[in-house]
N, C-alpha and C positions, 0 to 999 in steps of 0.2 A: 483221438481223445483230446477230451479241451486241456487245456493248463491248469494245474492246480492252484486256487487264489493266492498262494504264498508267492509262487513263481511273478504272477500278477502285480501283486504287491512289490515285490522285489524290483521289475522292473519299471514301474511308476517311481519309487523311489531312485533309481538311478535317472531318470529322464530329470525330476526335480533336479540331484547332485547338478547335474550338466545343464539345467539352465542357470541356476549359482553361481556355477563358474563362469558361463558366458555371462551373466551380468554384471561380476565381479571384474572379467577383462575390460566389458565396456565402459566401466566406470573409468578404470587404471587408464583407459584409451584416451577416455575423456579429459581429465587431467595431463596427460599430455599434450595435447591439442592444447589446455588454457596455458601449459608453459611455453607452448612457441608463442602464443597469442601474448603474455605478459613479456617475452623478450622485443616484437613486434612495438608494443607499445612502447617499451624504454626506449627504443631509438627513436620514434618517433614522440617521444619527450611525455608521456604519460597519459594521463586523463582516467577519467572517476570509469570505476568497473562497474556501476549502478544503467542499468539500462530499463527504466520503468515499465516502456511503450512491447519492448521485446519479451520482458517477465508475461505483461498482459497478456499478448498473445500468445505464448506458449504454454497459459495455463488454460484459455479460451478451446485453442486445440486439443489441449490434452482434456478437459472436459468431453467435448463433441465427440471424438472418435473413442470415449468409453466406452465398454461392456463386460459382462461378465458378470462371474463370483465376488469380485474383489470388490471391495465399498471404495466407493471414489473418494471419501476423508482419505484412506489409506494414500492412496496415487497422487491426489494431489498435495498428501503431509510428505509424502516420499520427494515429489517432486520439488515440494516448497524447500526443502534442508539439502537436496542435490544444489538445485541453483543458487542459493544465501552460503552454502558454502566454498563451494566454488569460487563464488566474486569476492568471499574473506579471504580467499589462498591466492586471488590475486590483488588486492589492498586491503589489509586487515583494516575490520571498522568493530566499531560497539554501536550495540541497539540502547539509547537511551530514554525511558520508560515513566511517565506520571501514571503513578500508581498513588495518587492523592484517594481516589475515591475507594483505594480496596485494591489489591493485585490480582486476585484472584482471574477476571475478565480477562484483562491487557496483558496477562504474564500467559495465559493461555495463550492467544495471541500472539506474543512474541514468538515464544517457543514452537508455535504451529508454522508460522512462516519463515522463522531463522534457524530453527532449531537449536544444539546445543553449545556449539562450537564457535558460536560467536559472541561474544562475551556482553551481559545484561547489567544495562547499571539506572537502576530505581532512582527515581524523583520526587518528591514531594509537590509539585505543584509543574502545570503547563509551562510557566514561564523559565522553572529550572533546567526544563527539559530544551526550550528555545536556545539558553544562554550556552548550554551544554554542548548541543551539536555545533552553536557558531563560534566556539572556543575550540572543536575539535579540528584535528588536520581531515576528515573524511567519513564522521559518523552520521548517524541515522536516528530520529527521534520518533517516539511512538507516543498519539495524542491521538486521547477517546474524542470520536466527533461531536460525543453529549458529555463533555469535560465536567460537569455539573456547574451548579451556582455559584461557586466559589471560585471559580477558575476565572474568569474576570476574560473581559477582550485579549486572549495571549495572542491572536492572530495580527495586532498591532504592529508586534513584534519583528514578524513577518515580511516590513513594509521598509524598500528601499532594496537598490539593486544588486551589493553583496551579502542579505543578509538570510537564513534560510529561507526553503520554500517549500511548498507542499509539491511532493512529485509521486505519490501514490495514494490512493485508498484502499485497505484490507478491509474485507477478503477481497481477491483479483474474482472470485467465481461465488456467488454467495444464491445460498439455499436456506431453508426455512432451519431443519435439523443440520446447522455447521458447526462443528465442533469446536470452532473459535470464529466465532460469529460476528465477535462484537466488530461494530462497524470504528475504524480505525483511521488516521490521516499519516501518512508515513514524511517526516519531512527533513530535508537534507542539504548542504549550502548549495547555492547554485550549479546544475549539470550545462556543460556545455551542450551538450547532444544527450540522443536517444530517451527525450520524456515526452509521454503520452499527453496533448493537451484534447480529448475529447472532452473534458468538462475543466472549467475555466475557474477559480477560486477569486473572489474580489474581497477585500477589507472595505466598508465601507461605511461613513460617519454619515451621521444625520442628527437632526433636532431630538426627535423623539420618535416613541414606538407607536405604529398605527397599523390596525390589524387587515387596511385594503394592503402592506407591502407585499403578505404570503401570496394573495393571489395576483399580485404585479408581475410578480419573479416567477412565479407557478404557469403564467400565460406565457412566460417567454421559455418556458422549458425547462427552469432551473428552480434552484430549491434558498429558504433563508437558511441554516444550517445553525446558524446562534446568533443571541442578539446580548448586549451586556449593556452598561453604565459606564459613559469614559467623558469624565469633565465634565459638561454640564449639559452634552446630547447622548448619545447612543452609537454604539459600535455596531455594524453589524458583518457575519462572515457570510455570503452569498456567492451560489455555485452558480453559472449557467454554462448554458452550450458553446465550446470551443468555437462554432461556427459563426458564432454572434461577434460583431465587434464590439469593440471596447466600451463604449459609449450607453450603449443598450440597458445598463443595469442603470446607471443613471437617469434614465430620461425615464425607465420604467416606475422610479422611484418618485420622481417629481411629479409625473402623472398621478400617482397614490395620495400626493399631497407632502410629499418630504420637501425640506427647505435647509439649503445649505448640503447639501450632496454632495461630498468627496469622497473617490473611489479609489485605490491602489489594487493590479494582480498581485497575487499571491502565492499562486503559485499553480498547478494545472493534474488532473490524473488520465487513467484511461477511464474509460466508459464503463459503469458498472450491468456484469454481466451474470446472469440471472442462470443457473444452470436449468433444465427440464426435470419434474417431477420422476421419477419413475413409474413405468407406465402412458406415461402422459401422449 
């Protein structure tokens, strides 16, 4: 005779209880593994817990080898607040946030990739959020890549060899329906190691705005990202491909017809990575 559904029942719910628990050890497991790893580091005299190039990839992975029931928002919000917390238990940091245009977005956002336990502290404008991270002993600033009109060149800011830099863009895994979507620049003072430079950030001044620069930059693989008013030419923030040397954004720009071309990097991310529709 088959099993009565309750029986059934009963034992699906114990298989649940027991994976629970195993996932609750492995976390505890995990955690100790970062405390030998944060003793590791004190001897060897410290360094930033941010590893940008490594976050990428392991959300790259954890994407790919999805399936199932479970909605990939879920695994990859699971997975965003396992690893931001984690690197808070090994050097507490704050996420500092311009939420000039509305929080609503950016505070998604935060909370989607940091979660709760690492402490949120709101900005009124890009530049507060600049001054903020490079005033702090080891935090992190969060700046919408369309800062709107008012946000003026903050990426100036940027320019010069101790002062923050761009070392991520959110999402690491972006889809059409993301539940914190908005496209993000994550940026933080200088990492000696472990940041992703497949796409290259430049500051870059010129006379004025001429609409051949889109497809200048656009031919070399990269994108203008924002353009503003500073003194009496034009600022602009332009990404291209890691691969590209330095020079390239330049010469792509005088080509277009720009005069007076100064560039500065700024800072670098991974490669934005597009997950598969379902289905698809």
């Amino acid at each position: 005779m088959s099993s009565p559904p309750s029986d059934d029942l009963a034992r699906l719910r114990v298989d649940i209880d027991r994976i629970d628990s195993e996932m609750h050890a492995l976390l505890m497991e995990r955690g100790r593994i970062i405390d030998t790893l944060i003793a590791i580091k004190a001897r060897q005299g410290g360094g930033s817990a941010f590893r940008p190039a490594r976050e990428a990839s392991m959300m790259r992975a954890l994407v790919s080898r999805h399936k199932g029931l479970l909605p990939l928002d879920t695994v990859e919000g699971i997975w965003r607040v396992i690893i931001s917390t984690f690197t808070y238990v090994q050097a507490p940091y704050c996420v500092h946030v311009d939420v000039s245009r509305g929080d609503a977005g950016i505070r998604d956002s935060a909370r989607f990739h940091f979660g709760f336990t690492v402490p949120f502290a709101p900005h009124m404008s890009p530049r507060a959020v600049v001054e903020a991270v490079n005033g702090s002993g080891g935090d992190l600033g969060l700046l919408a890549v369309d800062a709107g009109p008012n946000a003026g060149p903050w990426w100036l800011q940027l320019i010069g060899p101790s002062t923050p830099k761009v070392i991520a863009r959110l999402p690491f895994v972006e889809r059409a329906d993301h539940p914190a979507g908005m496209p993000v620049l994550v940026i933080s003072k200088p990492l000696a190691d472990g940041t992703a430079r497949d796409v290259v950030l430049e500051s870059v001044r010129v006379d004025r705005w001429r609409e051949s620069y889109v497809q200048a930059i656009g031919d070399l693989g990269g994108e203008v990202m924002g353009a503003a008013a500073h003194n009496s030419g034009l600022a602009l923030l332009v990404a291209r491909p890691g691969a590209l040397g330095p020079g390239v954004v330049r010469q792509a720009l005088l080509g277009a017809g720009a005069a007076d071309v100064r560039s500065d990097e700024i800072g670098a991310h991974a490669q934005r990575f597009v997950a598969p529709q379902p289905g698809a």
